[in-house]
C-alpha positions as CSV (number, residue, x, y, z in Angstrom):
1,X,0.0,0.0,0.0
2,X,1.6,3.6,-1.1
3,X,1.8,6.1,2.2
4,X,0.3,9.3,1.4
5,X,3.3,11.6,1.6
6,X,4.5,15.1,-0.1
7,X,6.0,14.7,-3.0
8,X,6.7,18.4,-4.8
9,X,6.8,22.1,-3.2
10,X,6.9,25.0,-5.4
11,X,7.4,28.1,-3.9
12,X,5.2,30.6,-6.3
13,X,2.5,30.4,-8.3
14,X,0.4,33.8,-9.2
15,X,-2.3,31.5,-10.3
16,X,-3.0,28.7,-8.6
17,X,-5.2,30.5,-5.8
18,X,-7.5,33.1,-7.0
19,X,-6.2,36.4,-5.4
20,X,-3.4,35.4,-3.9
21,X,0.5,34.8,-4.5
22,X,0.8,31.0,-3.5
23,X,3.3,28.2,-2.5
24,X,1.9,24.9,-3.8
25,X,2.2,21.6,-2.1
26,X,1.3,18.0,-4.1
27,X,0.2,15.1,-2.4
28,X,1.2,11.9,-3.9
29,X,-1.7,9.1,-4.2
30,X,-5.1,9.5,-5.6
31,X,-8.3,7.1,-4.9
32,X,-9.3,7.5,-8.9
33,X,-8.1,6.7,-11.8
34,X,-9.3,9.6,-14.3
35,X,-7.4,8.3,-17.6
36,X,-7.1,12.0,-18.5
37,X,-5.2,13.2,-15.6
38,X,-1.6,14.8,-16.4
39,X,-0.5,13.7,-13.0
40,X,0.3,10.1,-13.3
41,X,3.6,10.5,-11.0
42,X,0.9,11.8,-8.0
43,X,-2.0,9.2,-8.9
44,X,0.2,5.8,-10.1
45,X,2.0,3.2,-7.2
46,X,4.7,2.4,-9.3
47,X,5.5,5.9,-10.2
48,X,4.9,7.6,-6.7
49,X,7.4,5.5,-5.2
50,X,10.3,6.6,-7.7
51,X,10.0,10.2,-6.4
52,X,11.4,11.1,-3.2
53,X,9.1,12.3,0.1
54,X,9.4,15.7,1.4
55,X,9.0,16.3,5.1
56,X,6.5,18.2,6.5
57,X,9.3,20.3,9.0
58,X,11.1,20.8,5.6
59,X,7.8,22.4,4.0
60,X,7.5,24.9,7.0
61,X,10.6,26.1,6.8
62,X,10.8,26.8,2.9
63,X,7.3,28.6,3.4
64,X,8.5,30.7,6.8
65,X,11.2,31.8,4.2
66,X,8.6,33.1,2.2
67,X,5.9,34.3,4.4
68,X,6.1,38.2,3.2
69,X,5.9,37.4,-0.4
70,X,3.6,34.9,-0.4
71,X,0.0,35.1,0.6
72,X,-1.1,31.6,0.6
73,X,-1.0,28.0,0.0
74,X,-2.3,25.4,-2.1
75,X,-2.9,22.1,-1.6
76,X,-3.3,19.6,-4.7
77,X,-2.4,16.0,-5.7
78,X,-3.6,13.7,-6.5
79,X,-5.9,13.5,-3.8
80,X,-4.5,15.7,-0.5
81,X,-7.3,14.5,1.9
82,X,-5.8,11.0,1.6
83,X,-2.9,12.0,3.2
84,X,-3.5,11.6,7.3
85,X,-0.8,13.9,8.1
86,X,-3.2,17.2,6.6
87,X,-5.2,18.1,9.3
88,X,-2.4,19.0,11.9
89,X,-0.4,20.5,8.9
90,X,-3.1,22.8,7.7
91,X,-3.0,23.8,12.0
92,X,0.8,24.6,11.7
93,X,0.2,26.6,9.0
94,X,-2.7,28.4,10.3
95,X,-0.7,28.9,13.8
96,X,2.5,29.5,13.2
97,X,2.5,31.5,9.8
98,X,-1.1,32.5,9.5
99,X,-1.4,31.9,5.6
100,X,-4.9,31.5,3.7
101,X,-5.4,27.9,2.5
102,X,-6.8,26.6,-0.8
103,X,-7.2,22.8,-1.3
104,X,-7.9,20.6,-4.1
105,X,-10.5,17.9,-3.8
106,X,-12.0,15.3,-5.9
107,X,-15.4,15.5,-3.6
108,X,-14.8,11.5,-2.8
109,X,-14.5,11.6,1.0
110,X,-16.7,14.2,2.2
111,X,-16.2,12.9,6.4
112,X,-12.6,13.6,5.7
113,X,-13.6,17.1,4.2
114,X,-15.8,18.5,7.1
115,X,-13.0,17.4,9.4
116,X,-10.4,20.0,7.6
117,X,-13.1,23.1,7.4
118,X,-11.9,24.9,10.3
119,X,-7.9,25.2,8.4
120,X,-9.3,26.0,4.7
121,X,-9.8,29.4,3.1
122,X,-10.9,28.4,-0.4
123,X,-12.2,24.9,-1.9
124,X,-12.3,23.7,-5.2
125,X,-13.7,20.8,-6.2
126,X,-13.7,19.1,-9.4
127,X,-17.1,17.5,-11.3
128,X,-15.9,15.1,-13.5
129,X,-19.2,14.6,-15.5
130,X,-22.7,13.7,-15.3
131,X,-23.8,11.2,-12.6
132,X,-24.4,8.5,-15.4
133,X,-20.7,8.9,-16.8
134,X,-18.9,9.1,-14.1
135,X,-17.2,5.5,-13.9
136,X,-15.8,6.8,-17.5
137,X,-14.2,9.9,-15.8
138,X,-12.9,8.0,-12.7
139,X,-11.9,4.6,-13.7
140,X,-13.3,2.8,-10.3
141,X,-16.8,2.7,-8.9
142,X,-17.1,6.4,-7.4
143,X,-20.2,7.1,-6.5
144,X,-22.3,10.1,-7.1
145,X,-23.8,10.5,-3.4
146,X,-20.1,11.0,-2.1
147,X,-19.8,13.6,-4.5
148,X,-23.4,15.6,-4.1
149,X,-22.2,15.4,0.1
150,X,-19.2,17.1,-0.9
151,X,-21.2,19.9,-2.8
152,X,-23.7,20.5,-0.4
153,X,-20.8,21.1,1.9
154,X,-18.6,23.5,0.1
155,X,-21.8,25.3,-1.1
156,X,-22.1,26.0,3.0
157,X,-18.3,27.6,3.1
158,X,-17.3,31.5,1.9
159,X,-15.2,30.7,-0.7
160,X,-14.9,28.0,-3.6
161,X,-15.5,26.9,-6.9
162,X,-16.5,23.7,-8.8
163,X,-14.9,23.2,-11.6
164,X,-15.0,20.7,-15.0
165,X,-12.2,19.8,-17.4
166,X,-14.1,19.6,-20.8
167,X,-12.5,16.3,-22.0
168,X,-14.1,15.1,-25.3
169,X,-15.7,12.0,-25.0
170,X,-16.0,12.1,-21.3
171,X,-17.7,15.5,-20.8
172,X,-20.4,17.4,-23.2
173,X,-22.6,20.6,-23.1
174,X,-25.4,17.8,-22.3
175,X,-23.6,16.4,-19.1
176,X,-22.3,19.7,-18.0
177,X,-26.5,21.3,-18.0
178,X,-26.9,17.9,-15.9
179,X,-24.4,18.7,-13.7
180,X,-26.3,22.6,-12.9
181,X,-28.8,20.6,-12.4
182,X,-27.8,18.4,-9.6
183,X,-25.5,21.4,-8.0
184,X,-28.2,24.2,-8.0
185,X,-27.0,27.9,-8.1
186,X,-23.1,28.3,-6.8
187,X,-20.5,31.0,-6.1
188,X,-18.5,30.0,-9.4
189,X,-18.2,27.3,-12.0
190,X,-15.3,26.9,-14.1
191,X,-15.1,24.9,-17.4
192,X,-11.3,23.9,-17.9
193,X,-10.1,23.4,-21.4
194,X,-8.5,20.6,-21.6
195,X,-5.0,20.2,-22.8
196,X,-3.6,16.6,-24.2
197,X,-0.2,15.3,-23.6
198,X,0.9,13.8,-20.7
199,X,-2.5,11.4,-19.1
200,X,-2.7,9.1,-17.1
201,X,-4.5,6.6,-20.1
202,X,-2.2,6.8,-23.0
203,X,-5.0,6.9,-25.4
204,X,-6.4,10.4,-24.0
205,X,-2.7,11.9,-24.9
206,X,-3.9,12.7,-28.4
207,X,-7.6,13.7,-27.9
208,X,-8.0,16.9,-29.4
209,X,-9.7,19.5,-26.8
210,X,-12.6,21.0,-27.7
211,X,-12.8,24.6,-29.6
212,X,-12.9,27.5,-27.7
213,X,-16.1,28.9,-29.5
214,X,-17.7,25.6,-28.1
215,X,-16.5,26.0,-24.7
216,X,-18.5,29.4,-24.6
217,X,-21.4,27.8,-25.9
218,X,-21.5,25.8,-23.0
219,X,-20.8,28.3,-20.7
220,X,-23.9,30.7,-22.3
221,X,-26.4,27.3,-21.8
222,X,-25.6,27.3,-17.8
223,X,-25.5,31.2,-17.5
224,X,-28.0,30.6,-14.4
225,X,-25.6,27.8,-12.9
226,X,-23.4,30.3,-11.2
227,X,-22.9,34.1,-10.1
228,X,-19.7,33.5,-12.1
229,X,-19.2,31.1,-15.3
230,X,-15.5,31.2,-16.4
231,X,-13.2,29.5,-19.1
232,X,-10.1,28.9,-18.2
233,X,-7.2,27.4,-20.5
């Protein structure tokens, strides 16, 4: 079994956290299997375990170095709630350099969620696809009631967004109005262009993303999803 562990730290991003200057931190190991992630090294066993762990004393430090500068810091993976280190992380942080937090989720482990809330600033959470296609998004049996607990509970926070990567052939116009559906009226909805090349599934690597007159097609049908519909490449 692969030990959830930090795997990459990089000191500044200006866009990974809306608003903010950010440090980044991934989380190696992931519970799905989306054949168009272009993580594989955080998601696969037998790639995880070629990288080298970074401590968590280590990750302090480099961001104490930077506390000044940066504003923030994101947490991504792979999956970062699998790791059972994150709680009393997210508390150092909070304590002893009073940084805003954004973390990455997948919306699989909602108990696991609520139990972080206290540490977290922003949330975003990715919607793979409609509830009927999701299996073809994830790879493994997911199912969609884990992921409706996880809205319902992000939807109760200040600050978040749910986002989609449009991924031909996993994700249309037609699963994306399901999805508004299911989620109601939110803060922000994101449709991500998706960009081939490195995935997880080799056979995604050439999948040609969808136009960008499409994309705002899309976003026009589910005007009414969100106070804020965005594209973003």
């Amino acid at each position: 079994m692969i030990k959830r562990v930090i795997k990459t730290f990089v000191g500044t991003s200006l866009i990974e956290f809306p608003g903010r200057i950010a440090s980044i931190v991934f989380i190696g190991g992931c519970n799905l299997r989306c054949p168009f992630c272009h993580n594989p090294e955080l998601v696969l066993p037998e790639l995880i375990t070629q990288q080298p762990s970074i401590p968590e004393d280590e990750v302090i430090e480099d961001l104490k170095k930077r506390k000044g500068f940066i504003e923030g810091v994101s947490f991504t993976g792979g999956e970062p709630l699998l790791y059972p280190g994150l709680p009393d992380l997210l508390k150092r942080i909070k304590e002893e350099l009073g940084l805003s937090i954004k973390l990455d989720v997948n919306g699989t482990l909602p108990d696991r969620l609520k139990a972080v809330l206290p540490y977290v600033d922003f949330i975003a959470m990715d919607i793979k696809t409609a509830p009927e296609k999701y299996y073809l998004a994830t790879g493994n049996g997911t199912t969609f009631e884990q992921i409706e607990e996880s809205i319902k509970i992000i939807k109760g926070t200040d600050d978040y967004e749910f986002r989609t990567t449009m991924v031909p052939n996993i994700v249309d116009i037609d699963d994306v109005k399901e999805i508004c559906k299911r989620i109601k009226r939110v803060k922000k909805y994101v449709l991500q262009r998706y960009r081939n090349g490195k995935t997880l599934s080799p056979e995604f690597s050439n999948v040609y993303p969808y136009q960008k007159g499409y994309l705002k097609e899309v976003a026009r049908s589910i005007a009414e999803c969100a106070e804020i519909v965005e594209i973003r490449e």
